[in-house]
Each structure stands twice: as C-alpha cells, then as structure tokens.
N, C-alpha and C positions, 0 to 999 in steps of 0.2 A: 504494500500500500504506500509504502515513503516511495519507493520507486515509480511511482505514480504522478503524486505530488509535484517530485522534483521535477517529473519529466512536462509534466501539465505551468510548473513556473517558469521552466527554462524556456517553452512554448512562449509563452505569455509576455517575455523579458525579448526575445528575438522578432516577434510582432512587434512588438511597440517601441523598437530601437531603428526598425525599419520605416516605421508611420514615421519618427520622426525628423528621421534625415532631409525631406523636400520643407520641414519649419528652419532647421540650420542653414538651407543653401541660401536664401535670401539672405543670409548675414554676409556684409561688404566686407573685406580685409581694407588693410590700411592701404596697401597700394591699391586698390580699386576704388577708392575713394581720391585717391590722388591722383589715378588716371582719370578721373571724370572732371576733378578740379581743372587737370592741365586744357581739357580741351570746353569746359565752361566757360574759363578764362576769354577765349576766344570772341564768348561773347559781350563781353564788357570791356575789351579795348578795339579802338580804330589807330589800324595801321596805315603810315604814310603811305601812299602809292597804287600803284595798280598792281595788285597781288592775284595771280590766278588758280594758288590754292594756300591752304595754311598745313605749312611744316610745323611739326613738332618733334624735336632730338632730344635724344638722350645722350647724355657725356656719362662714359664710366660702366662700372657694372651695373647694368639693367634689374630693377627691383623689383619692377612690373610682373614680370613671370607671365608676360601675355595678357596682362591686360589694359595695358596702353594700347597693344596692337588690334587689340579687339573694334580700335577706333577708327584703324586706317583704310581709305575709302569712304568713310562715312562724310555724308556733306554737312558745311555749317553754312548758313547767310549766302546758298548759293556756290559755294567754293568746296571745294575735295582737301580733305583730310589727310594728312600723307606723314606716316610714320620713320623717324627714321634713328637710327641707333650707330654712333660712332664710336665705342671702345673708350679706352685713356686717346684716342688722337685728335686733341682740341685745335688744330690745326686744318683737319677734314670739317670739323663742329663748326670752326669761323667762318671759312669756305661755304658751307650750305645755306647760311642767310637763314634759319629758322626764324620761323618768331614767336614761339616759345624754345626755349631749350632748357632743359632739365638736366642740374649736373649733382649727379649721385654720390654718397654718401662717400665710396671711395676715392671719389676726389677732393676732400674734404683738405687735405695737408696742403695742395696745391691748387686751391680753387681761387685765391687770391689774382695770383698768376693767369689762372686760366679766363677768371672775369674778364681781366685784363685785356687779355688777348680776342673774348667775346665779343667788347663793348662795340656793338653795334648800334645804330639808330633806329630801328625798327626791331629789334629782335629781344624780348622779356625773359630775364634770367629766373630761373626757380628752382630753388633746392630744398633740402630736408633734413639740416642741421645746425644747430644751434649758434654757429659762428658764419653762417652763411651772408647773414646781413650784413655785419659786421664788415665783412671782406668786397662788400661790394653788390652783392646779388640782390635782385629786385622784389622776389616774394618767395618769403619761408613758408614751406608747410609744415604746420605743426601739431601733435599733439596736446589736445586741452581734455583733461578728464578720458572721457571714451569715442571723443569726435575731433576730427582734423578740423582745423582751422588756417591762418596763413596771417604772418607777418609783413608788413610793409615797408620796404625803404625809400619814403617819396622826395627826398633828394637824387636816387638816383635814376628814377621814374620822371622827375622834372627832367634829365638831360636827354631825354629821347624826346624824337618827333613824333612818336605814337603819343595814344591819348586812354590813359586808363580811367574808365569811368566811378563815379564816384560811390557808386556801391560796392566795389572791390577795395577804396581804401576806406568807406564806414563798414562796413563788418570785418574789415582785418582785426586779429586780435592786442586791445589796444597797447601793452607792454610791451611790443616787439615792434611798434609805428614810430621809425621815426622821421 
C-alpha cells in the first residue's frame, strides 16, 4: 500500500512540474530585457540623417545568448533592424557607424579607450557596468531591485547630433543622471 502512495505522489509531483513550466517561460532574463531596451531605444531618439536601417553592435562577449538577434530583421519606424556582433575589435565596431552599440561587460578594463575610439555623432553608446558612465558611455543598464533600468550621461548625449527624447532621460534612474 506505501508503494502505492508513493507511486500515486510521485505521479502527482511530475504533473504539476510539467503544468508549470509554460507559467516560468514568460519570465524575461536580464539580457532579454536588455535586448528589448536596446532596440526601444530606437524609438525615443532621432538620428541625424538619412538612415536606411538601424544597426545595432555589440562590442565584446555577447551576453544576449540570442536574444538581441531575435530582433534582427524586425522593422522599427519603417526601417530594418540589423544585428551585428564585433568580438574585442573596436576598430570593425567604429567602422560600422551603428547607432546603438553595446559594449559588454568584458570590455569593461578598456572601454575608456574604446569610447574613445567610438565617439561618433550619430551613434549611442550602452553598456552594463557600473563605471560605464563614468568613462564616457551614454546609457547604463542597470539593475534596480528585480527590474532593469538605465543611467544617463547627458553631457555626453549633449555632444551628439542625434536627439534623445525626453522620456528616456525622465525615467533614467535618477542616481546614475548626470
């Protein structure tokens, strides 16, 4: 009769571990929440020029794991989505004119430099560490509690000809704004 029991709970325990996997999959990871940021973005700044799609790069080890790329092709305002992933070579990353470019955690020791070498007039720097700002880069993604948010540097968002709109720097998180 116990061997009943257990066989009849383990039943019971194997059902309802499988009901629940399709309530887990809707739960976003952090980079999926960041891939959606990078190409939101998109719609709250006006870039100088006649653009006939928007790039977005990644500098570095890619964090995404697929789901930036989930975006590429997709249209915004008209224009094609075009994903593209440069390695450590911020030299191919200057070269591509993105206008977003995303430089990853791994380039954190030399992302000073690499800003540097980014500073373009139409193209918005974003990364995902803590001294990001600091060194130059234009919006931190950050964790607040259990939701990303994003840090502002509108000094250096003043020296571009693009135009971020003002709902991107009132809900930046205000600690990180400056």
């Amino acid at each position: 009769m116990k061997i009943g029991v257990f066989k009849v709970l383990l039943l019971y325990c194997v059902v309802n571990s499988y009901m629940m996997i399709p309530a887990f999959a809707d739960i976003k990871t952090e980079y999926q929440v960041k891939a959606t940021y990078l190409c939101a973005f998109l719609k709250y700044i006006t870039f100088d020029g006649n653009i006939n799609e928007y790039k977005i790069g990644v500098l570095g080890e890619n964090p995404f794991r697929g789901k930036l790329k989930a975006f590429h092709g997709k249209e915004y305002n008209g224009k094609r989505i075009s994903i593209h992933f440069f390695g450590k070579d911020a030299d191919h990353a200057a070269r591509a004119n993105c206008q977003i470019l995303f430089v990853a955690k791994s380039e954190q020791l030399n992302q000073k430099d690499i800003l540097k070498r980014i500073d373009k007039p139409n193209t918005v720097t974003v990364g995902d560490n803590k001294w990001f700002i600091n060194s130059g880069g234009m919006l931190n993604l950050v964790i607040v509690g259990k939701k990303v948010g994003w840090e502002v540097n509108q000094p250096a968002i003043r020296n571009k000809t693009l135009k971020v709109s003002s709902k991107i720097l009132r809900l930046a998180i205000k600690g990180g704004t400056r």
